[in-house]
DRENLOMI-19460 format. One record per residue: residue in three letters; x, y, z of N, C-alpha, C in turn. Coordinates in pm, 1 decimal. Layout:
<sites>
<"ALA", <X, Y, Z>, <X, Y, Z>, <X, Y, Z>> ...
</sites>
This chain:
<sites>
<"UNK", <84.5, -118.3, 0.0>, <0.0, 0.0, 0.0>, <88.8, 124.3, 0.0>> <"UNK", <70.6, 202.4, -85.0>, <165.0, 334.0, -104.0>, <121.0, 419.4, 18.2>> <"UNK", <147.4, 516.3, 64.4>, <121.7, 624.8, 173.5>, <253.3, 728.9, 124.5>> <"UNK", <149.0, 822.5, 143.3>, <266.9, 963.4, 144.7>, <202.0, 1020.0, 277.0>> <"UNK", <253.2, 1038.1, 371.1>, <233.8, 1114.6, 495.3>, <329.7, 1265.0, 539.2>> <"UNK", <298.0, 1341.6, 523.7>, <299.3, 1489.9, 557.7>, <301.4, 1497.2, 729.3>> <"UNK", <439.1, 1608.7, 728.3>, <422.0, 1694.0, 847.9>, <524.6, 1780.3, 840.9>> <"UNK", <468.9, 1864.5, 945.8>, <615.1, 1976.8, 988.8>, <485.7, 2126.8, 950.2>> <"UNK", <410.7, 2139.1, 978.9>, <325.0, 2246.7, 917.2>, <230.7, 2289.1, 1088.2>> <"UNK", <248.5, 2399.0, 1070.0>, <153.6, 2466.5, 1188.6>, <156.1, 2583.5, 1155.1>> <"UNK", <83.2, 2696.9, 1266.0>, <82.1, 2799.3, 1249.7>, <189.3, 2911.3, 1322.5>> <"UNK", <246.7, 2980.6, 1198.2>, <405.5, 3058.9, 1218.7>, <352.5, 3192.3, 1204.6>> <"UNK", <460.1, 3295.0, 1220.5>, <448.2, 3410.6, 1200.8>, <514.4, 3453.7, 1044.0>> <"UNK", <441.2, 3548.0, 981.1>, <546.7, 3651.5, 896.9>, <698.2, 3651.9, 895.6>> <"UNK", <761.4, 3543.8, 792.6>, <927.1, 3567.3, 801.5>, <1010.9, 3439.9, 858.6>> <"UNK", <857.5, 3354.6, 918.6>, <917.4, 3269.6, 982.5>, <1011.1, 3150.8, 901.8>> <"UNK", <1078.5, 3045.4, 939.8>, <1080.9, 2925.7, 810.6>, <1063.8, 2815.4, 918.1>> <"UNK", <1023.6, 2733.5, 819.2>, <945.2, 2584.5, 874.5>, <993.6, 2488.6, 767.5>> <"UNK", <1008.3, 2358.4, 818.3>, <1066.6, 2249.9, 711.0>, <950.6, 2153.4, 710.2>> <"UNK", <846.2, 2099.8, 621.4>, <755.9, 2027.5, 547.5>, <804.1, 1892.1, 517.3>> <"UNK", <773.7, 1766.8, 575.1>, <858.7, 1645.5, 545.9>, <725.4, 1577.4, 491.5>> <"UNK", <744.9, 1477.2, 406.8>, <654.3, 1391.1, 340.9>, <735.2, 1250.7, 328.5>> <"UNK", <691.5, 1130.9, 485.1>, <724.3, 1010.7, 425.5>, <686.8, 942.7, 336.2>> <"UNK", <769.0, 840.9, 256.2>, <678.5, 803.8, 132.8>, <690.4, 644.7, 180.0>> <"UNK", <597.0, 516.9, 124.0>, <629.9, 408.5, 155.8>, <555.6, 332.9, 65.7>> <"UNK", <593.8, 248.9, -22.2>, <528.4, 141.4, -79.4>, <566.0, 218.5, -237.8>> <"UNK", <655.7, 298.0, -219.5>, <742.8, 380.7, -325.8>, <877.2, 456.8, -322.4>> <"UNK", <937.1, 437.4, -380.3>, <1048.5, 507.3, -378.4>, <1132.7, 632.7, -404.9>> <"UNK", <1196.2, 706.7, -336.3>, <1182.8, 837.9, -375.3>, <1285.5, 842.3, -467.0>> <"UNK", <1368.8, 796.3, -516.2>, <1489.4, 761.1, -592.0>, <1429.1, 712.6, -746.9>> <"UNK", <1275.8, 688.6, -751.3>, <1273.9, 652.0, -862.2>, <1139.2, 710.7, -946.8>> <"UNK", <1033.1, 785.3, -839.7>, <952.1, 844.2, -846.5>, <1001.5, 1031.4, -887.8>> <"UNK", <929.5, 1086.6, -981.1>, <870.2, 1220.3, -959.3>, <845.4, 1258.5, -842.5>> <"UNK", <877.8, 1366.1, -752.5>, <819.1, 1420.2, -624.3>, <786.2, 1528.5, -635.7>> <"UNK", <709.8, 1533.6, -560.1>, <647.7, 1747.9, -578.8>, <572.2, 1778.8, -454.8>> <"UNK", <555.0, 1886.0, -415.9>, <490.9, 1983.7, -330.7>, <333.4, 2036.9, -438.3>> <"UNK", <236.9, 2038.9, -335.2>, <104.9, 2118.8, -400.9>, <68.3, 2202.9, -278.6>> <"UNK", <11.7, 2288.5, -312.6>, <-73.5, 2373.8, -196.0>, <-188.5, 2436.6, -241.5>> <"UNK", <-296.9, 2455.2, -175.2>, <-412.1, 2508.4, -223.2>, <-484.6, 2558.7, -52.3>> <"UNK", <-477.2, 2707.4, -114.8>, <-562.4, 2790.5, 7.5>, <-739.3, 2783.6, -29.1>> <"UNK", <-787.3, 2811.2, 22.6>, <-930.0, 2855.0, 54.2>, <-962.5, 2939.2, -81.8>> <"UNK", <-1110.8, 2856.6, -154.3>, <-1103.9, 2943.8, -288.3>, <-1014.3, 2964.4, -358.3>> <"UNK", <-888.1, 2901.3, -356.5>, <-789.4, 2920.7, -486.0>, <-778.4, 2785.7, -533.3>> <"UNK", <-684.9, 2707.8, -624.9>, <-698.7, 2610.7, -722.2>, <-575.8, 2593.4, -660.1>> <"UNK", <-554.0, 2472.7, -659.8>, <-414.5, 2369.4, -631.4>, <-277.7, 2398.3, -730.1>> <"UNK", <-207.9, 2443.7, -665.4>, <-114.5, 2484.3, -763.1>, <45.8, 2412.7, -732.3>> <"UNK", <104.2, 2372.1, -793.6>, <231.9, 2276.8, -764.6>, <339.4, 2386.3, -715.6>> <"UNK", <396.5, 2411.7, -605.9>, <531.3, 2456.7, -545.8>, <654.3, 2435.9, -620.1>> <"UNK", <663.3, 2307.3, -592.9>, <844.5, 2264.9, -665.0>, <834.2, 2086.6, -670.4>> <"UNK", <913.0, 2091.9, -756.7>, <889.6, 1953.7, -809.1>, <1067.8, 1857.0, -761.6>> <"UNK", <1112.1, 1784.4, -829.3>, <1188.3, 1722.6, -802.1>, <1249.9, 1525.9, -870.1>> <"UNK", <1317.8, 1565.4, -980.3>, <1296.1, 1431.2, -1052.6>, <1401.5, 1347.5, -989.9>> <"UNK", <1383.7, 1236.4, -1039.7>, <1465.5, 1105.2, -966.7>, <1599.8, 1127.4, -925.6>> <"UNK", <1681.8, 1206.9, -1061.1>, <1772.2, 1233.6, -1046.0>, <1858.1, 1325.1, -948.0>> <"UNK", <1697.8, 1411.6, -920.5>, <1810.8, 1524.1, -843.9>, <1758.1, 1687.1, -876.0>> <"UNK", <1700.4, 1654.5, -967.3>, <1677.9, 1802.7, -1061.4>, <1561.8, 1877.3, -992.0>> <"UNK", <1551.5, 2043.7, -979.5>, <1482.6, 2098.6, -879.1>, <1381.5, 2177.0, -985.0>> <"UNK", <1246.2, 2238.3, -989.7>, <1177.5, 2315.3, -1030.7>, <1106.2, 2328.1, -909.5>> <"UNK", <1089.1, 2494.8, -924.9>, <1025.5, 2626.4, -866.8>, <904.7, 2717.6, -916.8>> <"UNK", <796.4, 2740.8, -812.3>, <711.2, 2782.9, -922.4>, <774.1, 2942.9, -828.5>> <"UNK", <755.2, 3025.1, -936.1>, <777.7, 3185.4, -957.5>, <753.1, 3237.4, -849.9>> <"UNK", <626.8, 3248.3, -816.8>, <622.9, 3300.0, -665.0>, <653.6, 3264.9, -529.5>> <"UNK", <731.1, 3143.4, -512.2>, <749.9, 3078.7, -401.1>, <945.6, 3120.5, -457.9>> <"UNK", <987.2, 3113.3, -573.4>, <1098.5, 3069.2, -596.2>, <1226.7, 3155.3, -495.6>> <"UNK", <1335.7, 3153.0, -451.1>, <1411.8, 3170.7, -365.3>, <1354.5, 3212.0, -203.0>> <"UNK", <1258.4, 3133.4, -178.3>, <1193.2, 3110.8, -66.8>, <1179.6, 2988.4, 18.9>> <"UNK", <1213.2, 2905.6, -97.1>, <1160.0, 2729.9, -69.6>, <1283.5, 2635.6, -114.2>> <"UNK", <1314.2, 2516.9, -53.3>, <1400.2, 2434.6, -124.5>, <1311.1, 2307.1, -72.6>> <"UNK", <1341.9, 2223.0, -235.1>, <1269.9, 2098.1, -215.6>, <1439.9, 1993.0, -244.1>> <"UNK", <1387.4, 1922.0, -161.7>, <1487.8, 1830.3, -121.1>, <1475.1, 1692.5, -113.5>> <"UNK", <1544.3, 1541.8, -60.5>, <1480.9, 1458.6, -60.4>, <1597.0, 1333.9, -5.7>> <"UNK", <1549.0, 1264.2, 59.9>, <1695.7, 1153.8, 117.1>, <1586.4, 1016.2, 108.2>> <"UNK", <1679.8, 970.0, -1.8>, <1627.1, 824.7, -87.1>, <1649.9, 730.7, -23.3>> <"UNK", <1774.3, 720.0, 101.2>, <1769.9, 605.7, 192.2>, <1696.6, 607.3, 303.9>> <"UNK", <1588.1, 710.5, 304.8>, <1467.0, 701.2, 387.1>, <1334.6, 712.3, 345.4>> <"UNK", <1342.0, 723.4, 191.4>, <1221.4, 780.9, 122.6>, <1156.9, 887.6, 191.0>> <"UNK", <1194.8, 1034.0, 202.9>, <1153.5, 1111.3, 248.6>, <1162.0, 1222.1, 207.3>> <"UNK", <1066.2, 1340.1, 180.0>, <1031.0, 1459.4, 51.9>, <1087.9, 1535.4, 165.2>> <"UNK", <1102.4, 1717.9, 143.5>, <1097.3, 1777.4, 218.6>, <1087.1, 1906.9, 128.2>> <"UNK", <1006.1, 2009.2, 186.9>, <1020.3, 2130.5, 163.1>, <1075.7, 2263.1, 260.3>> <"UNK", <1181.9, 2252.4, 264.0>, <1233.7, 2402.0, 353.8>, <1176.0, 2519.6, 300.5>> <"UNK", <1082.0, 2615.6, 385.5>, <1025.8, 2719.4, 348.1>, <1097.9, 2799.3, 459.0>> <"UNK", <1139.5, 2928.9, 352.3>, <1197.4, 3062.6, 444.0>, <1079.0, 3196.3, 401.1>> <"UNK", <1078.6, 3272.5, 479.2>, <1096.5, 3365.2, 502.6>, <949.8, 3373.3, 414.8>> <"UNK", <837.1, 3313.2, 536.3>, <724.5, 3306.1, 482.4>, <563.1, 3391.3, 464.4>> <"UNK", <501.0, 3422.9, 416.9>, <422.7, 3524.3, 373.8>, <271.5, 3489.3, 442.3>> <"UNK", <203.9, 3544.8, 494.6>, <7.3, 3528.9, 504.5>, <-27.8, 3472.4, 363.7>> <"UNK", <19.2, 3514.6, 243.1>, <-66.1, 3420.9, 146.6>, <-3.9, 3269.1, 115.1>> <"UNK", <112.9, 3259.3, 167.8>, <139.6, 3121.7, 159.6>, <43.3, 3019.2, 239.8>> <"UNK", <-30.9, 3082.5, 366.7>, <-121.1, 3045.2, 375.4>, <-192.7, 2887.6, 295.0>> <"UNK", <-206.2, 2774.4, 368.6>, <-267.1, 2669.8, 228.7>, <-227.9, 2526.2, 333.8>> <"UNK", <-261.1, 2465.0, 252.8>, <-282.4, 2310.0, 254.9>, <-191.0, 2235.9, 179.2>> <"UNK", <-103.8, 2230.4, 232.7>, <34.4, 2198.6, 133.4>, <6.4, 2000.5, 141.6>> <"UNK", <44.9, 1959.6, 20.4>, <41.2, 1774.1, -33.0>, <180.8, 1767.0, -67.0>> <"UNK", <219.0, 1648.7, -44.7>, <295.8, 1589.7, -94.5>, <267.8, 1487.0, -244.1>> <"UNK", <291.9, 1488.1, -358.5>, <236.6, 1403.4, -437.9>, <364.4, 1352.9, -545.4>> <"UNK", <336.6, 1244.5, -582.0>, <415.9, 1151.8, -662.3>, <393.3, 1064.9, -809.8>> <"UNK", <446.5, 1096.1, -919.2>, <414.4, 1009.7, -986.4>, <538.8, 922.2, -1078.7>> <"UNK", <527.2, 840.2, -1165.4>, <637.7, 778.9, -1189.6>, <731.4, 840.0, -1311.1>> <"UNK", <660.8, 846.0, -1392.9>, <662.2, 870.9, -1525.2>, <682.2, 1063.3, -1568.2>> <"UNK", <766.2, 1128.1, -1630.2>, <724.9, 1264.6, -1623.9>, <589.0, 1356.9, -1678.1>> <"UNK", <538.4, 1205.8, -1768.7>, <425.6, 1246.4, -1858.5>, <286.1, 1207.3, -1818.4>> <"UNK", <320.3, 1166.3, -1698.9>, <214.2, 1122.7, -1585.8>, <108.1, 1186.8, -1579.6>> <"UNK", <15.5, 1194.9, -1481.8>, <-51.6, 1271.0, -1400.8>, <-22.8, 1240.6, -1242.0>> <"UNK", <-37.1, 1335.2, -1121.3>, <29.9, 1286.2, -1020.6>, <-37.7, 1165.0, -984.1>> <"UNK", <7.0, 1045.9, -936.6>, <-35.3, 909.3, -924.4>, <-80.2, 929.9, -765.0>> <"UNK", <18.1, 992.1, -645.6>, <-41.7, 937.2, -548.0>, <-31.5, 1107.9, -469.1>> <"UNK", <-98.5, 1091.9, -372.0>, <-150.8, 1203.6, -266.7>, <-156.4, 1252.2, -79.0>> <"UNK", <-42.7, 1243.2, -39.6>, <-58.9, 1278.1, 78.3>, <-208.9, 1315.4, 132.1>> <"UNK", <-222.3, 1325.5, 270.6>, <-324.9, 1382.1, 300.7>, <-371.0, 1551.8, 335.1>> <"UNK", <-186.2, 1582.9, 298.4>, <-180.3, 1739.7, 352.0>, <-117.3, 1771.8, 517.7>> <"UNK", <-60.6, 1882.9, 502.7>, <-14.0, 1906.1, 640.2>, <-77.9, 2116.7, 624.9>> <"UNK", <-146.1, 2138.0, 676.1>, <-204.7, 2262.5, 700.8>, <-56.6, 2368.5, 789.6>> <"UNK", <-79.3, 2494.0, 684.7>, <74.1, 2620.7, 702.5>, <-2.6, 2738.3, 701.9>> <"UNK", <-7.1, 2786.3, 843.5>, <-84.8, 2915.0, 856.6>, <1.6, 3026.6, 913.2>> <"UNK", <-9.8, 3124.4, 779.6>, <97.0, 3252.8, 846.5>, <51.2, 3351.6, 856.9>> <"UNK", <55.6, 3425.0, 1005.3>, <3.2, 3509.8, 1047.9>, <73.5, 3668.1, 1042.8>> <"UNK", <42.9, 3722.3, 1012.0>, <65.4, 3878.3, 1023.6>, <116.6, 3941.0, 1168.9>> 
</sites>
């Protein structure tokens, strides 16, 4: 049974940074696609940063020199380091995975909730 399980998310202040871990199991992070999603209240799910088997990093624009996505394959474990964080980052951050790059994401954390306060 695959599981992606999320944590490291609570509620921070303006500026704060927090590190986002996503165990993975019944998959491998060494051989899987990995990525970050987040979706606030009334907005649409939008992908953070991605991360291919190899190593290779993508950033989406508005998060970019804010966030590092990362990942240690002899534990199967995602991570997102967030700095120096904003009220609209605000959201419901997933962990999600798929195999293939031409995929669609295959599997889905349950979310770890990131509330930043003013």
């Amino acid at each position: 049974q695959v599981k992606l399980v999320e944590s490291g998310g609570g509620s921070v202040q303006t500026g704060s940074s927090l590190r986002l871990s996503c165990a993975a199991s019944g998959i491998t992070t060494i051989t899987y696609y990995m990525g970050w999603f987040r979706q606030a209240p009334g907005k649409e799910r939008e992908e953070v940063a991605r991360i291919d088997p190899a190593g290779s990093t993508t950033y989406t624009e508005s998060m970019k020199g804010r966030v590092i996505i990362s990942k240690n394959n002899a534990i199967n474990t995602l991570y997102l380091q967030m700095h120096n964080v904003k009220p609209e980052d605000t959201a419901m951050y997933y962990c999600a995975a798929k195999y293939r790059v031409r995929d669609d994401v295959r599997y889905w954390g349950q979310g770890t909730q990131v509330t930043v306060s003013s």
